[in-house]
PyMOL commands that place a pseudoatom at each C-alpha (Angstrom):
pseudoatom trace, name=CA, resn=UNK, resi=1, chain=A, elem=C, hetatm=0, pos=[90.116, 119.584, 114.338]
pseudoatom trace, name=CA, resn=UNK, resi=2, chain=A, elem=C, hetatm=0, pos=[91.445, 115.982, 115.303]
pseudoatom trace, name=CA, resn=UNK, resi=3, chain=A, elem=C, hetatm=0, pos=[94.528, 114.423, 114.943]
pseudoatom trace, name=CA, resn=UNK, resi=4, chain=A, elem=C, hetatm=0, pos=[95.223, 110.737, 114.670]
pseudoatom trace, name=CA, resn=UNK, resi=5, chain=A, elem=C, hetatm=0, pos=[98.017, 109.064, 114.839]
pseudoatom trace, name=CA, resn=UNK, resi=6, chain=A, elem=C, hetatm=0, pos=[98.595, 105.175, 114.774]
pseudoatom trace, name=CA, resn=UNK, resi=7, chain=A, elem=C, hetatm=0, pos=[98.031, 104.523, 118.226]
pseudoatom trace, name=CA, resn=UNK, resi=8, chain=A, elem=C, hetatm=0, pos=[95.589, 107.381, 118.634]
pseudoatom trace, name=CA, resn=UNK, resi=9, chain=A, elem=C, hetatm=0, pos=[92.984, 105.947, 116.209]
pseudoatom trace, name=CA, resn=UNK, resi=10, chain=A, elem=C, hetatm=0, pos=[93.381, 102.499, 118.755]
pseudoatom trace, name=CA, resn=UNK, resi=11, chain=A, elem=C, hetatm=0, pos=[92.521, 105.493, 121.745]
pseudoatom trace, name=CA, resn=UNK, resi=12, chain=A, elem=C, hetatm=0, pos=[89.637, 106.866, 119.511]
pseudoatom trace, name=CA, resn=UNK, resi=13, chain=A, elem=C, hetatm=0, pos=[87.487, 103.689, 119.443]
pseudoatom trace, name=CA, resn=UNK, resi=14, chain=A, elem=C, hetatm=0, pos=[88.636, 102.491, 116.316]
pseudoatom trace, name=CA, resn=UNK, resi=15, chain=A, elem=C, hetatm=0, pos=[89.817, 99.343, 115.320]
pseudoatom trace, name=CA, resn=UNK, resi=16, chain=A, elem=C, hetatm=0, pos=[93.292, 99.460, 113.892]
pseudoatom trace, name=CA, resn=UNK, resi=17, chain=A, elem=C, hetatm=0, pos=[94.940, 96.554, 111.947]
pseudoatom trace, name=CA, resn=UNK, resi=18, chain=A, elem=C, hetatm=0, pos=[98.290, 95.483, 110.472]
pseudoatom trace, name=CA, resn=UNK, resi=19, chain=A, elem=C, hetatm=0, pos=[100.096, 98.748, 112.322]
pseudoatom trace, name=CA, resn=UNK, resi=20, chain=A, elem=C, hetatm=0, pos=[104.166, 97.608, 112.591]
pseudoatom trace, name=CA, resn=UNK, resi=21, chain=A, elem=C, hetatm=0, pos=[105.570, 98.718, 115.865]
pseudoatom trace, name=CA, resn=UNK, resi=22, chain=A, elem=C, hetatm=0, pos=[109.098, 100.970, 114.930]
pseudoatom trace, name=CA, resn=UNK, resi=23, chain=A, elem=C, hetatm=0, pos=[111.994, 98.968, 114.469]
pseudoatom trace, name=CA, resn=UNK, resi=24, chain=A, elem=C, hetatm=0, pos=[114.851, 100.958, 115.989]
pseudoatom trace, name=CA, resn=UNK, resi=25, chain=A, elem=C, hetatm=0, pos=[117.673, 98.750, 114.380]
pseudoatom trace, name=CA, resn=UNK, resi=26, chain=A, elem=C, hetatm=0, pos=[116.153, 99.637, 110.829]
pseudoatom trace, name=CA, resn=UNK, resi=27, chain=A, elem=C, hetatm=0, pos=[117.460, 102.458, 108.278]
pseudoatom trace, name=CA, resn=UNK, resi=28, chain=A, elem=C, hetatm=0, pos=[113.849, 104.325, 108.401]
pseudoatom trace, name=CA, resn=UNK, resi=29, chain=A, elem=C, hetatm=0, pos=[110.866, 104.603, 109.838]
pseudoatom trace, name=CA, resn=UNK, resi=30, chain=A, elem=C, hetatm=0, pos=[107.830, 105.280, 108.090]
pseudoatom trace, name=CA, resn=UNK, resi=31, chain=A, elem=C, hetatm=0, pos=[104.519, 106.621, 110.068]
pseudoatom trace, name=CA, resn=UNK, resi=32, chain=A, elem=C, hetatm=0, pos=[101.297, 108.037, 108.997]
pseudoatom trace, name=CA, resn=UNK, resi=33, chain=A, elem=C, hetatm=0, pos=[99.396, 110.639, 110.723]
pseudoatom trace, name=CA, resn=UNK, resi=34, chain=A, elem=C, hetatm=0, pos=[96.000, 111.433, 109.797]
pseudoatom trace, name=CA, resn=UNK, resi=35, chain=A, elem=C, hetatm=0, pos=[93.338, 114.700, 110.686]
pseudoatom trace, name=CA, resn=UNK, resi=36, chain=A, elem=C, hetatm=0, pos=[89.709, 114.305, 110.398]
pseudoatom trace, name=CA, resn=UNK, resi=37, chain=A, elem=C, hetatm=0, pos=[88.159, 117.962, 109.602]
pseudoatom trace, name=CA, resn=UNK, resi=38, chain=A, elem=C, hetatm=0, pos=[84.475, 118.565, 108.899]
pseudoatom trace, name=CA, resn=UNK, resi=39, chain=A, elem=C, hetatm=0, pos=[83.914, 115.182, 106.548]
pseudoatom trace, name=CA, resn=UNK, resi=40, chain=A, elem=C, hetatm=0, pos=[87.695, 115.083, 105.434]
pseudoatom trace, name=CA, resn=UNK, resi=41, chain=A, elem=C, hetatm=0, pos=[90.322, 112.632, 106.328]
pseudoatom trace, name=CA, resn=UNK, resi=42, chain=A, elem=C, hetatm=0, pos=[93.594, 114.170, 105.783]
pseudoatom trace, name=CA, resn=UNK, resi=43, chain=A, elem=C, hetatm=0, pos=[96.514, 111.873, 105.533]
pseudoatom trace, name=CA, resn=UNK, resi=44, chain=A, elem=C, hetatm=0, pos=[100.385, 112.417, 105.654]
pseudoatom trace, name=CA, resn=UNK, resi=45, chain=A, elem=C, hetatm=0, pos=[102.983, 109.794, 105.024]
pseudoatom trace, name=CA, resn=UNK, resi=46, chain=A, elem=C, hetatm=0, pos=[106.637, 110.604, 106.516]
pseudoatom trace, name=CA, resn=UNK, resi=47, chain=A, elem=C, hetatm=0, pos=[109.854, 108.709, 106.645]
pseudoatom trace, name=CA, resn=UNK, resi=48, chain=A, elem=C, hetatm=0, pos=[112.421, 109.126, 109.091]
pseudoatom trace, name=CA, resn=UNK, resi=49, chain=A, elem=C, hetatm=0, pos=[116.288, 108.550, 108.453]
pseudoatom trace, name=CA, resn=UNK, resi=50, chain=A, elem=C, hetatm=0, pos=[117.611, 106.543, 111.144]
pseudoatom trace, name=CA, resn=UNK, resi=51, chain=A, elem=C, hetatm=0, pos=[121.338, 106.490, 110.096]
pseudoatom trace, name=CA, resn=UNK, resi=52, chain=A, elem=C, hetatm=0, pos=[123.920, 108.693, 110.615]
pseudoatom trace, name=CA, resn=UNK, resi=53, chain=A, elem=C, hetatm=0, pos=[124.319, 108.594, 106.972]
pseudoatom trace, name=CA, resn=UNK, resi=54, chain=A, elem=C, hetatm=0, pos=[122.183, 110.244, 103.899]
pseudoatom trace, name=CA, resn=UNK, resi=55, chain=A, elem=C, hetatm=0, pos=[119.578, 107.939, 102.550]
pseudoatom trace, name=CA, resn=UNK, resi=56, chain=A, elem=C, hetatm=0, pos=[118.201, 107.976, 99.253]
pseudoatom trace, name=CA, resn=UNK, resi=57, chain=A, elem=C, hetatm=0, pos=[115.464, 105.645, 98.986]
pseudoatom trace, name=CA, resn=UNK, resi=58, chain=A, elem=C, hetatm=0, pos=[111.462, 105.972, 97.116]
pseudoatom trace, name=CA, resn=UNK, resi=59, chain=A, elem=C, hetatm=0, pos=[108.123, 105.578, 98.364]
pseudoatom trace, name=CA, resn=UNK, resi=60, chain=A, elem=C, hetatm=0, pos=[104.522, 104.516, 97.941]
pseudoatom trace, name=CA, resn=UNK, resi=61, chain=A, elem=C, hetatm=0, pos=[101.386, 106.226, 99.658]
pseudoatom trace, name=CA, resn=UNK, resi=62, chain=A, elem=C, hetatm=0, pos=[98.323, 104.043, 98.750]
pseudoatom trace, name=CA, resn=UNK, resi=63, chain=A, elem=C, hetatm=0, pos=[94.995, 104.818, 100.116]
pseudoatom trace, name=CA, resn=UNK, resi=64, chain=A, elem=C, hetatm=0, pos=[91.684, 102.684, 99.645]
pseudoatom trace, name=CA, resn=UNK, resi=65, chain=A, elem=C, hetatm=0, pos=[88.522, 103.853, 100.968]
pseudoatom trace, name=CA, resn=UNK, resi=66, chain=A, elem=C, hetatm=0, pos=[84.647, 102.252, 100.559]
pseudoatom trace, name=CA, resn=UNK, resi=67, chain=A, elem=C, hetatm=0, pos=[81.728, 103.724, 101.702]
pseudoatom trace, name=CA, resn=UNK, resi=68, chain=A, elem=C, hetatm=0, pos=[77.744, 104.170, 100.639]
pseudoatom trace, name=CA, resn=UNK, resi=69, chain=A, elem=C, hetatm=0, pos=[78.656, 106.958, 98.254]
pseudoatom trace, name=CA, resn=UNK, resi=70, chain=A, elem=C, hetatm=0, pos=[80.995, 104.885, 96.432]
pseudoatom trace, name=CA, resn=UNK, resi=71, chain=A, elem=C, hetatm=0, pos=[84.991, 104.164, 96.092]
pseudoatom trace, name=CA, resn=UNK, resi=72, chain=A, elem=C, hetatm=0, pos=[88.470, 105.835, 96.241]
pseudoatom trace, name=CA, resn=UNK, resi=73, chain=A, elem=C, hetatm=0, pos=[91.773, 104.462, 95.425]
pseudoatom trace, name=CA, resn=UNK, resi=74, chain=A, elem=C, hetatm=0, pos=[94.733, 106.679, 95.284]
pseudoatom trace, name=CA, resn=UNK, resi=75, chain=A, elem=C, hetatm=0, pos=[98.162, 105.631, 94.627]
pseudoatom trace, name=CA, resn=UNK, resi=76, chain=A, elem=C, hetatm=0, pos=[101.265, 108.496, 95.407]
pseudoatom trace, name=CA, resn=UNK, resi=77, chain=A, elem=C, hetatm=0, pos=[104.613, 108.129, 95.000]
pseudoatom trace, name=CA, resn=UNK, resi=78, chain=A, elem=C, hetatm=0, pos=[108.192, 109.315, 94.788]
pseudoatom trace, name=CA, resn=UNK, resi=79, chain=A, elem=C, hetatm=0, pos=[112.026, 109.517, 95.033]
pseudoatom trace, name=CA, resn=UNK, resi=80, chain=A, elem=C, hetatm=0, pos=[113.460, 111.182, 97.958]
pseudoatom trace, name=CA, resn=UNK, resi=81, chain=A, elem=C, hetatm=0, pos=[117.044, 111.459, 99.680]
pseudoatom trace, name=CA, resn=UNK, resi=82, chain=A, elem=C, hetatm=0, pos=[117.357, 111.997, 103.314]
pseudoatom trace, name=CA, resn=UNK, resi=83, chain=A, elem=C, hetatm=0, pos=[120.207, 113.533, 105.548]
pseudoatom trace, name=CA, resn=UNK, resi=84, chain=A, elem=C, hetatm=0, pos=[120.945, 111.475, 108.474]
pseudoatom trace, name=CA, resn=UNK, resi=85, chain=A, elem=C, hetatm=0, pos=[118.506, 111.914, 111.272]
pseudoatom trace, name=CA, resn=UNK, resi=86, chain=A, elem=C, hetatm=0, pos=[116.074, 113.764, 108.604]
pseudoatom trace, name=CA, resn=UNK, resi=87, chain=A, elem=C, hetatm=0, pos=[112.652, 113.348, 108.605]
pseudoatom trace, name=CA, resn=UNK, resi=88, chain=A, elem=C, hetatm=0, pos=[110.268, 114.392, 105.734]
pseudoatom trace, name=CA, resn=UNK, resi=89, chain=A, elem=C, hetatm=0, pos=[106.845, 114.999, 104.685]
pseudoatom trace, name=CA, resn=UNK, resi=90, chain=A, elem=C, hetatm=0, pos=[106.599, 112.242, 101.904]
pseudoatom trace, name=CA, resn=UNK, resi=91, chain=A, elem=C, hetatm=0, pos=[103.288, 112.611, 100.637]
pseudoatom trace, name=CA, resn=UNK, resi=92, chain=A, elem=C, hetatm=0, pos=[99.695, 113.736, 101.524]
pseudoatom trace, name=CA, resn=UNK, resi=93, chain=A, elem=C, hetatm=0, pos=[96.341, 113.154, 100.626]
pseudoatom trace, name=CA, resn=UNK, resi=94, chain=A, elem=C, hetatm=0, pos=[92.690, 114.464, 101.023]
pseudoatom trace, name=CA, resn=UNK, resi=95, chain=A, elem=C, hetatm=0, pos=[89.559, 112.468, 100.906]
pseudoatom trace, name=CA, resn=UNK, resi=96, chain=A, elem=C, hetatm=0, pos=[85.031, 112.830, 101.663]
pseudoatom trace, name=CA, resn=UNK, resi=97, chain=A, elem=C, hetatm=0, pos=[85.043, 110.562, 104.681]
pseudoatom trace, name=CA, resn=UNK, resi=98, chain=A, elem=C, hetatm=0, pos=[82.162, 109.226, 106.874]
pseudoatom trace, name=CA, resn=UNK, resi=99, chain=A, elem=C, hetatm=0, pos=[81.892, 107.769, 110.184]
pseudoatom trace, name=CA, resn=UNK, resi=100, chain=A, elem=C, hetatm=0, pos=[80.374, 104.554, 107.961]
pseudoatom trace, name=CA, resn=UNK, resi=101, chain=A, elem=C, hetatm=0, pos=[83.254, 104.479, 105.700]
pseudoatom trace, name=CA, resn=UNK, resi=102, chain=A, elem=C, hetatm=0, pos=[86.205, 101.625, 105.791]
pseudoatom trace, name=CA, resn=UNK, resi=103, chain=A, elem=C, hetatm=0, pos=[89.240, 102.972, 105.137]
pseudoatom trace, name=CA, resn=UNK, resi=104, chain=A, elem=C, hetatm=0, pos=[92.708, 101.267, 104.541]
pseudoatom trace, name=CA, resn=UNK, resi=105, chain=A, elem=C, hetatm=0, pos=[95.788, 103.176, 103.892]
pseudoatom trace, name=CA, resn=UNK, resi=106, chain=A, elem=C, hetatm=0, pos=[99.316, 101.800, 103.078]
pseudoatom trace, name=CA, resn=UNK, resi=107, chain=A, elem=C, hetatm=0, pos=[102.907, 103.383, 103.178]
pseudoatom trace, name=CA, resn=UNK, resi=108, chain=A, elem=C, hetatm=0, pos=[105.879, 101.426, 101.702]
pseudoatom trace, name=CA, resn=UNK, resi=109, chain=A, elem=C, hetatm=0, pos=[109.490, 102.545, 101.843]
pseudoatom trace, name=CA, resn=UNK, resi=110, chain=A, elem=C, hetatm=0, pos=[112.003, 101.351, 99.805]
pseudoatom trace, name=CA, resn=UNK, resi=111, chain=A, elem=C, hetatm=0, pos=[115.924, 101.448, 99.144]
pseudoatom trace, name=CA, resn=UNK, resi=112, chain=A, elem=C, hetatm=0, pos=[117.448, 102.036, 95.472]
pseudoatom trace, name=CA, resn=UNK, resi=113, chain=A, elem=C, hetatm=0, pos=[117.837, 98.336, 94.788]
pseudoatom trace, name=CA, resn=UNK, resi=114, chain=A, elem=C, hetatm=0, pos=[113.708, 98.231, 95.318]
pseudoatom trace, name=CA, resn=UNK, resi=115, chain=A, elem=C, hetatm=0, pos=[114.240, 96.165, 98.969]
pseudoatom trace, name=CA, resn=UNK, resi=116, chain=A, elem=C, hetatm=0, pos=[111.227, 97.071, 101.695]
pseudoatom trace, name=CA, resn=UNK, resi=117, chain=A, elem=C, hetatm=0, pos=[112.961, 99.193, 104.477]
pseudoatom trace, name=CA, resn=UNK, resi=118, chain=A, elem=C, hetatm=0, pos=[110.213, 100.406, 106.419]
pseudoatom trace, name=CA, resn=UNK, resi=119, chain=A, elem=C, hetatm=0, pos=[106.205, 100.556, 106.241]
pseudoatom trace, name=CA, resn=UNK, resi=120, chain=A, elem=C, hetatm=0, pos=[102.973, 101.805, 108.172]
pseudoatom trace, name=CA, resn=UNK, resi=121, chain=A, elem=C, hetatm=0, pos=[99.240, 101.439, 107.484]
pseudoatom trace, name=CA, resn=UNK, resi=122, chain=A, elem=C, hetatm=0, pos=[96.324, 101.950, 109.168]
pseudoatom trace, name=CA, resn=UNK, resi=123, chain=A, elem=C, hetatm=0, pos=[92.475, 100.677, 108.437]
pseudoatom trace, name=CA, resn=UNK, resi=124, chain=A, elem=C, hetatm=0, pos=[89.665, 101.774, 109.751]
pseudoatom trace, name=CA, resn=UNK, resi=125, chain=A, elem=C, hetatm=0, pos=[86.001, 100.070, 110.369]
pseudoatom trace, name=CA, resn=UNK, resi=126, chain=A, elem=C, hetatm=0, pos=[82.959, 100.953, 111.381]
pseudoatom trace, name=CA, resn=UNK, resi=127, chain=A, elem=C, hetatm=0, pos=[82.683, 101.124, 115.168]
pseudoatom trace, name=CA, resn=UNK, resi=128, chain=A, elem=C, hetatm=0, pos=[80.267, 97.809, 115.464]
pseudoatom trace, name=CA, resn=UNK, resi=129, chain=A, elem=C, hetatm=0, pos=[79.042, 99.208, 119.225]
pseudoatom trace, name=CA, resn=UNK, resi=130, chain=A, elem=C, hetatm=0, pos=[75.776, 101.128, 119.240]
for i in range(1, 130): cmd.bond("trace and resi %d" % i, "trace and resi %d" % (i + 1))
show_as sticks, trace
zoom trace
C-alpha cells in the first residue's frame, strides 16, 4: 500500500504541477491525498477550517484521467459546514490506474456567496526516464 501526498508524489519520481503551497492567512485549506493499491488510485479531498469560527462553505472534487484503455472524468461535490479548527473528509474517489496513465485531479473550495477560498490539485505524467 502507498500513500501520496502532494509533496510525496514530487519524492516518488513524479512530476507534479499547479500544487498551491498552504496559505496560512486563508479561511481553509484544501489538500488531497492519494493511495495507489494493486492498479487503483484512491483519492481523498479534505478541507481544513482555519478560523476560530464555524465555516459553511461547498466543494468540488474533479478528477480527469487518460490512459491506453481509454478515459475517466468524474465530477463530486457538496455542501459542508465546519467547526473552527475542523477538518473533514470531503469527498473520495476510486479509479483503474497505470503507471502509463496521466492523471489530473482538481479540488475547489468555496464560500456561500460562490468566492474561491482554497484549492489543491495534483497531475501526474508518465515518468519520461527509462
Amino acid at each position: 500500500m502507498i500513500f501520496f501526498s502532494a509533496y510525496a508524489w514530487v519524492a516518488a519520481g513524479m512530476l507534479l504541477l499547479g500544487t498551491p503551497q498552504p496559505n496560512p492567512t486563508a479561511m481553509c485549506q484544501a489538500k488531497l491525498v492519494s493511495q495507489l493499491q494493486n492498479g487503483e488510485l484512491q483519492i481523498t479531498g479534505y478541507c481544513r477550517n482555519q478560523t476560530e469560527s464555524p465555516l459553511a462553505a461547498s466543494y468540488e472534487l474533479t478528477m480527469e484521467r487518460e490512459g491506453r484503455s481509454g478515459s475517466t472524468h468524474n465530477t463530486q461535490g457538496g455542501r459542508i459546514n465546519l467547526a473552527p479548527a475542523q477538518e473533514v473528509a470531503l469527498s473520495q474517489t476510486t479509479i483503474n490506474y497505470q503507471p502509463t496513465d496521466v492523471c489530473s485531479i482538481r479540488l475547489k473550495v468555496f464560500d456561500e456567496q460562490g468566492q474561491l477560498l482554497a484549492q489543491d490539485s495534483l497531475i501526474r505524467r508518465p515518468d519520461s526516464r527509462p
